[in-house]
N, C-alpha and C positions, 0 to 999 in steps of 0.2 A: 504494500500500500504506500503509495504515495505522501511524503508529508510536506504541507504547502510551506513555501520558505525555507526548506531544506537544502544544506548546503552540498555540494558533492563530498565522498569521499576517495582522496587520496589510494592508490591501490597497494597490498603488501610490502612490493618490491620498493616504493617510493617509501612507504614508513620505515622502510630496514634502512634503506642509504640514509633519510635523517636522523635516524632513532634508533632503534633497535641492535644495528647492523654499525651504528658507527664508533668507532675508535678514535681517539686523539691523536695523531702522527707525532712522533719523535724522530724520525730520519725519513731521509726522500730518496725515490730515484732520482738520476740525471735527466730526465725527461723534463721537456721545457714546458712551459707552462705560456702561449702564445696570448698577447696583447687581448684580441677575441673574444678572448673567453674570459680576461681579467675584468675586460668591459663588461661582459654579459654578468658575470657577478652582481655586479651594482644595478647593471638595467635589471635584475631581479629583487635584488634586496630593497630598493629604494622602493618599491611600490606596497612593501607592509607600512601597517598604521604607526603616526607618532601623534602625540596629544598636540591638535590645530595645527596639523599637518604639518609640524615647527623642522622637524628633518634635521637638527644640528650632528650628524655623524658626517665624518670626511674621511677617504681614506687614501695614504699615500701606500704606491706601491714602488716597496724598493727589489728591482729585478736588472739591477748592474752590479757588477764586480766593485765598481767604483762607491756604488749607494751600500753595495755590503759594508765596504769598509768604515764609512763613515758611521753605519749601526750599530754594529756588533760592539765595539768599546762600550757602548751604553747600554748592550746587555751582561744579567748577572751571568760569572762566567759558565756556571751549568749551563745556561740557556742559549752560549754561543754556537757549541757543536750543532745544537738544530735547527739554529736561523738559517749556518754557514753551507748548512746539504740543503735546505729551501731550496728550490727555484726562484720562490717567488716570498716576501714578507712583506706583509699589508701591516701597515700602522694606523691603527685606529683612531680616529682621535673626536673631539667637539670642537664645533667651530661658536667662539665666545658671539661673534656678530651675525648669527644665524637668520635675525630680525632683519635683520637687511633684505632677506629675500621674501621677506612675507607676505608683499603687495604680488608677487606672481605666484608662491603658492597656498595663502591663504585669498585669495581675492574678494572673497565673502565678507573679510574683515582688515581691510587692508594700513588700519588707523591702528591696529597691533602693532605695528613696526614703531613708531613713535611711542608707546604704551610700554614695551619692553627696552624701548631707548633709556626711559626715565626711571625703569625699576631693573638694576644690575642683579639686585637677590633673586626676582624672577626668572629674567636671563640662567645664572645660575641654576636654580631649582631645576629648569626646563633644562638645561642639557646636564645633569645631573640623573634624568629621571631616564630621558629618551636616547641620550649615546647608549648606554649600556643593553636599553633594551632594542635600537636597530644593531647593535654589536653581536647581538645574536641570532638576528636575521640574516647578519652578512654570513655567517656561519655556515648556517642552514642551506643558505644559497652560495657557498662551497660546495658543500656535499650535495647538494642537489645537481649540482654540474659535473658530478665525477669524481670532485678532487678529495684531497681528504685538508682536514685543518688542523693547526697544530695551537691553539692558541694559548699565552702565557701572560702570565704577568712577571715582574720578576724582570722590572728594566729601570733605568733612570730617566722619570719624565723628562724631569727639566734637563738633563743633558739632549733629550732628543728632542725636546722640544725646541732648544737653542739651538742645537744644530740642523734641524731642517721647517722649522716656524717659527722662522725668527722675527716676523712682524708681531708675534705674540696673540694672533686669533684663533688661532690652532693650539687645542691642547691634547696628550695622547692619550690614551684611555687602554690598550689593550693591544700587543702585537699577535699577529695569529702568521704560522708558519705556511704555503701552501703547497700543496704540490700531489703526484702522486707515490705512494709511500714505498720504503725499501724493500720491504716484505711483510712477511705476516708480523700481528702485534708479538712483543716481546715476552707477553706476559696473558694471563689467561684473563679475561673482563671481568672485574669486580664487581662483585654484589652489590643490588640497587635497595631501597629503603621496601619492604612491600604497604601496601595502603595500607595496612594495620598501625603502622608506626608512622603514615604519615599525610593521614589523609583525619579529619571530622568533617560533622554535621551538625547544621543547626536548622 
């Protein structure tokens, strides 16, 4: 039976690549990782909901030899060896003047741009709330494309922020490794919480 406003669902093999099926990457193949498909990341990830469309996630992709170099010093040094096998590392970040763009994508309410000009703890709050949760959209929409993602924390903002946002509108929020992985995980998938421990009702 039919239920009216029903959304589709997603088929098995789709919820294993996001969910079920996926693994954190720690090492990559050699296998490149073409501009294409870095693009199509974002043309996917950009189109889930942020609170009044506000969008303040940016993300640079460092995929030179040259942009390695400049990263990696400002990763903790575990976290070097699996930026350096990456093909690709996307640095995540919020853009503090997000309001700027609000007259094209809130158009509804385009007198928001000046409204969050005058309140910075707002600014704040709002990409406090909405980096982190498009940060796991962009995720999602890795492994939706194939790849696998390695994401970390465990870097020095402000060194990477000075070294590659240095107008200071960009701040980083999250590096995620990408690429397709060396082999199988190294270790066997850890036990998940089951709904008994973490799930109520009211």
């Amino acid at each position: 039976m039919s239920v009216p406003g029903a959304l589709p669902r997603i088929d098995a093999e789709a919820r294993a690549a996001l969910f079920t099926d996926a693994r954190t990457a720690y090492s990559f193949a050699e296998t490149p990782v073409d501009d294409e498909t870095l693009t199509a990341i974002w043309e996917l990830a950009r189109w889930a909901p942020t609170a009044a469309n506000t969008q303040p996630l940016r993300v640079l992709y460092v995929h030179t030899p040259e942009g390695k170099e400049r990263l990696l010093p400002h990763l903790d040094e575990g976290n070097r060896p699996k930026s350096a096998s990456a093909p690709v590392v996307a640095v995540l970040a919020v853009d503090r003047r997000f309001h700027e763009h609000i007259p094209q994508i809130l158009p509804i309410r385009p007198e928001m741009k000046e409204h969050f000009e005058s309140e910075p703890a707002q600014r704040e709050a709002v990409t406090a709330f909405n980096g982190p949760l498009q940060a796991g959209y962009f995720i999602l929409a890795v492994r939706a494309l194939g790849l696998a993602a390695g994401p970390m924390g465990g870097f020095d903002t402000a060194g990477i922020d000075k070294e590659f946002f240095a107008d200071g509108d960009w701040t980083s929020i999250l590096v995620v490794n990408i690429g397709h992985p060396a082999g199988p995980p190294a270790f066997d998938r850890m036990p998940r919480l089951d709904h008994e421990h973490a799930l109520d009702w009211a």
